[in-house]
Structure formats: C-alpha cells, structure tokens
C-alpha atoms as one frame of an Amber mdcrd trajectory, in Angstrom:
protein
 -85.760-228.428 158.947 -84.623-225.208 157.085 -87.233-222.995 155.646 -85.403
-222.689 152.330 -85.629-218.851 151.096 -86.945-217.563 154.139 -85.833-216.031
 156.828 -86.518-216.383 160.967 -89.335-215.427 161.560 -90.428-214.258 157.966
 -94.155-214.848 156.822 -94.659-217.625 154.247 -95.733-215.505 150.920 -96.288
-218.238 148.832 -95.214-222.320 148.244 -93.271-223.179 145.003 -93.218-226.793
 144.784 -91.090-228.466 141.833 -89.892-231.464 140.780 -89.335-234.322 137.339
 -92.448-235.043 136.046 -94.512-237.988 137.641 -92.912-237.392 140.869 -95.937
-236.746 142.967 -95.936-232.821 142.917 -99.972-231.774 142.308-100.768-234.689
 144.615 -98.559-232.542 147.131 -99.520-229.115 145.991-103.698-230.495 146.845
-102.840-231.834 150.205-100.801-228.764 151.539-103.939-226.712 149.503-106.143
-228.737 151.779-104.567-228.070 154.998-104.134-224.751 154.646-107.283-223.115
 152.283-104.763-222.488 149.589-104.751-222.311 146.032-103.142-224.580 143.777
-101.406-222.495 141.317-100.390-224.524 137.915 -96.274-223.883 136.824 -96.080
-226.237 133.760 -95.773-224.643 130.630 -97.730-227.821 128.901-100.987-228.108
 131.582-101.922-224.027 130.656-103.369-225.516 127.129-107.115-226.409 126.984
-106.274-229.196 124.648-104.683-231.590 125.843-105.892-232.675 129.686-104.574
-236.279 129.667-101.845-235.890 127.542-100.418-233.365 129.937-101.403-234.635
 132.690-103.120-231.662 133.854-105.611-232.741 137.477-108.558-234.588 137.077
-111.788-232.923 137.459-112.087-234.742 140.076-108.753-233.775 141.959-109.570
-230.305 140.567-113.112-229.852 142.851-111.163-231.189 145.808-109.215-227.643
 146.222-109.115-224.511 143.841-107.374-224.680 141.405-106.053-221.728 138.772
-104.059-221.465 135.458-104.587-225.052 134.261-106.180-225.096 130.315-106.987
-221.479 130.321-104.708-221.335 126.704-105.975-222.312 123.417-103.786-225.093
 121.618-102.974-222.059 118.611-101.602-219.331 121.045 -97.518-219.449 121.819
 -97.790-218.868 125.403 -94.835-217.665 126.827 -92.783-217.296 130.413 -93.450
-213.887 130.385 -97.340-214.339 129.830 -97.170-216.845 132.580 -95.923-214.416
 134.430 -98.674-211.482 133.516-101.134-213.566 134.531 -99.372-215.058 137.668
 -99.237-211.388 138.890-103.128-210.581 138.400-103.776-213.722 140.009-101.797
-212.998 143.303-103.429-209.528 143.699-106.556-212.035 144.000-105.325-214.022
 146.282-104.104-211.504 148.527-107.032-209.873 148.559-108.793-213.617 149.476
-106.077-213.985 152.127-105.335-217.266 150.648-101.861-219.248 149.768-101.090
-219.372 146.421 -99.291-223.206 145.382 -97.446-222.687 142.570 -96.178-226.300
 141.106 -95.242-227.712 138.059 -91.430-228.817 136.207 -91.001-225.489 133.954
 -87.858-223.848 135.244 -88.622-221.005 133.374 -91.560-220.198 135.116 -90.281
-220.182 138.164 -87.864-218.284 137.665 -89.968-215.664 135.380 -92.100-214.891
 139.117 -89.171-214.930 141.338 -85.469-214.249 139.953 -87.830-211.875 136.719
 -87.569-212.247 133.230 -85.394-210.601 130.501 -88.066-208.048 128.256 -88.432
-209.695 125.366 -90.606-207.859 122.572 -93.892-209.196 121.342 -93.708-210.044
 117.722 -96.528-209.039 115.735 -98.571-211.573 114.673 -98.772-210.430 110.812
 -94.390-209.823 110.848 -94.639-213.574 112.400 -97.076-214.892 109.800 -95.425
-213.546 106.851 -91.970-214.506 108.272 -93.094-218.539 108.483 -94.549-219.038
 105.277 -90.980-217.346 104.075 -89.477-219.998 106.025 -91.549-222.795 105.311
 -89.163-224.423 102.256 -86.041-223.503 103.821 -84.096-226.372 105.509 -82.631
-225.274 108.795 -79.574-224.800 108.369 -80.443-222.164 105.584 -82.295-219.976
 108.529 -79.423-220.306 110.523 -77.049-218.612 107.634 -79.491-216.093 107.475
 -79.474-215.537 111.345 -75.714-215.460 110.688 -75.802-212.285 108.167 -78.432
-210.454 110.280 -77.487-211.130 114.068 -74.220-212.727 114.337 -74.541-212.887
 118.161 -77.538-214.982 118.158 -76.750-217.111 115.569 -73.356-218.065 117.840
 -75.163-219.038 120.393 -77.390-220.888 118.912 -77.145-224.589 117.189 -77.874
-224.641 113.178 -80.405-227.669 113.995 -82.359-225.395 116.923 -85.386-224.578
 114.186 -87.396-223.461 116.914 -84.948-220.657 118.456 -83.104-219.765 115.071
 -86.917-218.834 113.965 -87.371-216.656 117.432 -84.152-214.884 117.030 -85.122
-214.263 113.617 -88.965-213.107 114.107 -87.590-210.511 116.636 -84.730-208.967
 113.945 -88.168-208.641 111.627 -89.917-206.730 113.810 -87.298-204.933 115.691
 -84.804-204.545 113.979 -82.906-205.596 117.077 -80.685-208.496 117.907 -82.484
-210.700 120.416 -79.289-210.798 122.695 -80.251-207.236 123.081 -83.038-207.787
 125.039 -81.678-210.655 126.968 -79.989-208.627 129.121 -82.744-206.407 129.944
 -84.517-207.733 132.923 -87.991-206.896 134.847 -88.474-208.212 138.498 -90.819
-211.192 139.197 -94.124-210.523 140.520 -93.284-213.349 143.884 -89.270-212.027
 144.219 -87.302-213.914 146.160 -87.937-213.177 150.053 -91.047-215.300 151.814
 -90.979-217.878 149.327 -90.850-222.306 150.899 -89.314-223.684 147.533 -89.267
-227.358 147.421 -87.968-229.561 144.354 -89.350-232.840 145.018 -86.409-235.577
 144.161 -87.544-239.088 143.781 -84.963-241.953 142.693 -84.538-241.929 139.290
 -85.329-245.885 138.455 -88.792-244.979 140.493 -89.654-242.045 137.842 -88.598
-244.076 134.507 -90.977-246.367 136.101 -93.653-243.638 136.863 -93.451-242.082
 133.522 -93.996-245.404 131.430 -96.912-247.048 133.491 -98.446-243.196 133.064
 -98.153-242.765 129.811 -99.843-246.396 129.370-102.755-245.132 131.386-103.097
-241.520 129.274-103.814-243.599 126.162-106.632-245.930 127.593-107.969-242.989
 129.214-108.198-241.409 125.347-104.789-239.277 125.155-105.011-240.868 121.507
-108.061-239.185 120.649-106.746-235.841 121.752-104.067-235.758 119.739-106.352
-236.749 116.855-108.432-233.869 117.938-105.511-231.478 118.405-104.139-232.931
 114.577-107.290-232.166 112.914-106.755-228.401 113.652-103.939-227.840 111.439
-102.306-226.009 113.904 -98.429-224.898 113.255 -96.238-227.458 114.154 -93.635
-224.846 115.601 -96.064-223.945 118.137 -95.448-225.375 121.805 -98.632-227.725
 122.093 -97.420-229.237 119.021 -94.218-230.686 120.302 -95.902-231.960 123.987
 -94.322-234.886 124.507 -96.008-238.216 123.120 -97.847-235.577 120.261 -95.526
-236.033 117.392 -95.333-239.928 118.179 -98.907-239.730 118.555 -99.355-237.906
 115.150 -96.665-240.231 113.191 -99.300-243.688 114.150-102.211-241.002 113.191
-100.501-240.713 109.502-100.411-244.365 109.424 -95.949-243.989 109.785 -95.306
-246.189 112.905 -97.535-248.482 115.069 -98.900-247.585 118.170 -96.627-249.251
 120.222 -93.853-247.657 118.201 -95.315-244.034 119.113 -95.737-245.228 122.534
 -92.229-246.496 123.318 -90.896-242.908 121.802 -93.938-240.841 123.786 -92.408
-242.696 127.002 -88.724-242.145 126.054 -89.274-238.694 125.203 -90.625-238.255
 128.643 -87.826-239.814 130.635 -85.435-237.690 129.024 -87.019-234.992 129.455
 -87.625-235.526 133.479 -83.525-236.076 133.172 -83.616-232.504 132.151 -85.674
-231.109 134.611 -83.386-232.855 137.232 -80.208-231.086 136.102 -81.908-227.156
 135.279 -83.183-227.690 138.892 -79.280-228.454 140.522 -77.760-225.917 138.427
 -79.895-222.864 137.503 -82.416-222.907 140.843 -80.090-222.390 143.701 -81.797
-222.155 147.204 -84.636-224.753 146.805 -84.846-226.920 149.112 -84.640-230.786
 147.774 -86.568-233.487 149.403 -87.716-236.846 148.539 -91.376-237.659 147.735
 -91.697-239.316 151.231 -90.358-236.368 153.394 -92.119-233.714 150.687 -95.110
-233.290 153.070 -93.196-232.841 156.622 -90.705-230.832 155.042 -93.439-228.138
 153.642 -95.642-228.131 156.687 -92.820-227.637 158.745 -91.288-225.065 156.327
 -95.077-223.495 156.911 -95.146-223.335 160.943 -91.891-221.995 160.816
C-alpha cells in the first residue's frame, strides 16, 4: 500500500490520522500509540476545552492511561483558541517528543488544524482583548446584518466575501479593522510554514459509509447524555460565558441550553444535538476531498493495516 506523503525510503516523522466524527479515529490513534510507544496527539478544535469531556467526546480517563496522551482539555471554556495557537503549542510539543524519541499521533476532524502544522497558516494578528471587549458590547444590540454594513464601509473586501448572516466572521473581520487598522484579507495572504511541513508525514482520513456514521453519531450522542453531557452544559451555562466564543456553539450546547431555559424538551434538544452532528460529519467529509489533497483514504476496517504498513515502509 502507498505511504501517502512520503517518499521511498523516507523516515515516518509523524502520523496524522483524520476522519468524520464517530468514525473510529482515537480508537486508531491508541492502538498504533500502543504498538509503537507513541503519543497520541489531540487535532479537534472542540476536545482542547477543559469543559466539556463528554460532550466532545474527548478519551476516557480510562482510554487516556492506556497510552499518553497530549493537548486534550488543556483550554479553559472562556479562551477563543485558535488554529494558530494549536499550532504554537503543537510545535513546543514536538521539540518534546523528539527529544523523547517518540511518535507523535496527531488525530482529530479539524481541517484547519491540520493544515495550520503542515501546509502553515496565514499570520493573522492577535486582537487585544480590551479593543475586543469594547468592540462586543458595541455590537451587542446590533442585528447582523447592521455589522455587516458596517464591515461594508470599513473593509469592502471582507465584507464580499463574507455572508451578512456569518455573525461570527463579520465580528472577526471587524475586531481586526479595530485594532489594526488593516483589512483582514490583508493578512490572509501572508503565510508562516507549519511546524510538521509536508515531507515524512503517513496521513490517513478514515472513510466509513455514511449510513454507518448517522448511525454512530445518534446512538453516541444518546450515550453522552446518560453519561451527564446534560450536566456539563448546565455547568458550562452557569458561567455566563460569551456565546460567540467557540465552546459555546459545540454541537448539542445550544440545544442543550434551549431545554436548560425551559424552550424545548429534551428530546427536542436531542434530535437537533444529533442532527447538528451529522451535518457537520457531512462537512468534514467534503473539506477532507477537496482542501486535503494527498491523504490517503481508507475505511475503518483497513485503517489499521494501512498505517502499520504505511509505518514499516
């Protein structure tokens, strides 16, 4: 079998293993840990947070002693932890692991990620926390569409690109013309290299059938809330935390939230936590085919022999 990214002969540098969600990857990222004294690395932007460890579906504790495991809840719910943070602390970590002589696993659904280590990442400037502050509560009684007219009259570019119902970006674009005076299309096309590249690198996206994951996803998500994903969110709710911020739109949180305020049943924010999470494995399927060329795709099944052969070369 071909050793996707790699070339005859070429020392394996690392394993990038990704996939939909509830397609088996961590349970493949421990065993190939296992065989080899590796380290499973964490590459999904939602298991980073501290918060929320069923919700997520971050490992057990249990699957977590098995092999080491690094970058899973080290975040606090409050902080807007970005791809290019991920990548800061993915390059600390593998001048650990180097000096360890040890594999590092990297695995998880986040496009983004993956490409922030390998392909790099455009520079994008830290906003300061006081211009971001004072910029939200501005915000906070404008409807959407007002933000984008104002993205309009100060940064044309973005605001073209962008669709007047995308809160969440139009209110990026904007924080960066605060406090840089700079278009963010500016520093789009400004790009650092990743801390992995692209040479040395067995890249696997793990491709189940799709009636198998919609199946997956629902019988999961049943199991999160009798193992307490409910309380979590309550937990996560009681902090008053910005609802812009990333943990707050994980899926099955705002469902979650709506039952909390008494708005829909339980089943209700169940059936829309599940159906957020299908479509959202949908997407992960179609980033993967057209923005990560060179991975290798396999089915859950041949996932194993494909990586250890990928491995012996």
């Amino acid at each position: 079998m071909a050793r996707t990214g790699v070339r005859q002969g070429e020392r394996i540098r690392a394993v990038l293993i990704a996939g939909p969600t509830a397609s088996g990857k961590s349970a493949l990222a421990i065993e190939i840990a296992r065989r080899t004294g590796g380290v499973v690395v964490n590459a999904d932007s939602m298991q980073v947070y501290a918060d929320l460890r069923i919700l997520t579906a971050r490992p057990s504790e249990a699957e977590e002693a098995m092999v080491p495991h690094r970058l899973y809840g080290h975040v606090d719910g409050a902080v807007n932890y970005s791809a290019m943070r991920y990548a800061s602390d993915v390059t600390a970590l593998l001048g650990e692991l180097r000096g360890e002589g040890r594999l590092p696993i990297l695995v998880g659904g986040t496009g983004l990620y993956f490409k922030a280590v390998t392909e790099g990442f455009s520079a994008m400037p830290p906003v300061p926390e006081a211009v971001r502050a004072a910029f939200r509560m501005r915000a906070e009684g404008l409807e959407t569409v007002a933000l984008h007219a104002e993205l309009a009259r100060v940064d044309p570019a973005m605001a073209e690109r962008l669709k007047p119902s995308d809160r969440m970006r139009i209110m990026r674009a904007l924080e960066v013309f605060e406090a840089t005076g700079r278009s963010l299309a500016s520093f789009q096309g400004e790009r650092e290299p990743g801390p992995l590249g692209e040479e040395g690198l067995l890249r696997l996206f793990i491709h189940p059938e799709r009636e198998t994951v919609r199946r997956q996803i629902d019988s999961r998500f049943e199991a999160m809330i009798e193992a307490g994903a409910l309380d979590e969110v309550s937990r996560l709710k009681a902090r008053g935390l910005d609802p812009l911020l990333p943990i707050m739109r994980a899926h099955g949180v705002p469902g979650l939230i709506a039952h909390l305020d008494g708005e829909i049943s339980l089943a209700e924010a169940i059936l829309r936590g599940q159906a957020d999470t299908r479509a959202y494995a949908k997407r992960q399927v179609t980033w993967f085919r057209h923005q990560m060329a060179g991975w290798q795709a396999v089915s859950p099944s041949d996932a194993l022999g494909a990586a250890l052969a990928g491995l012996e070369g």
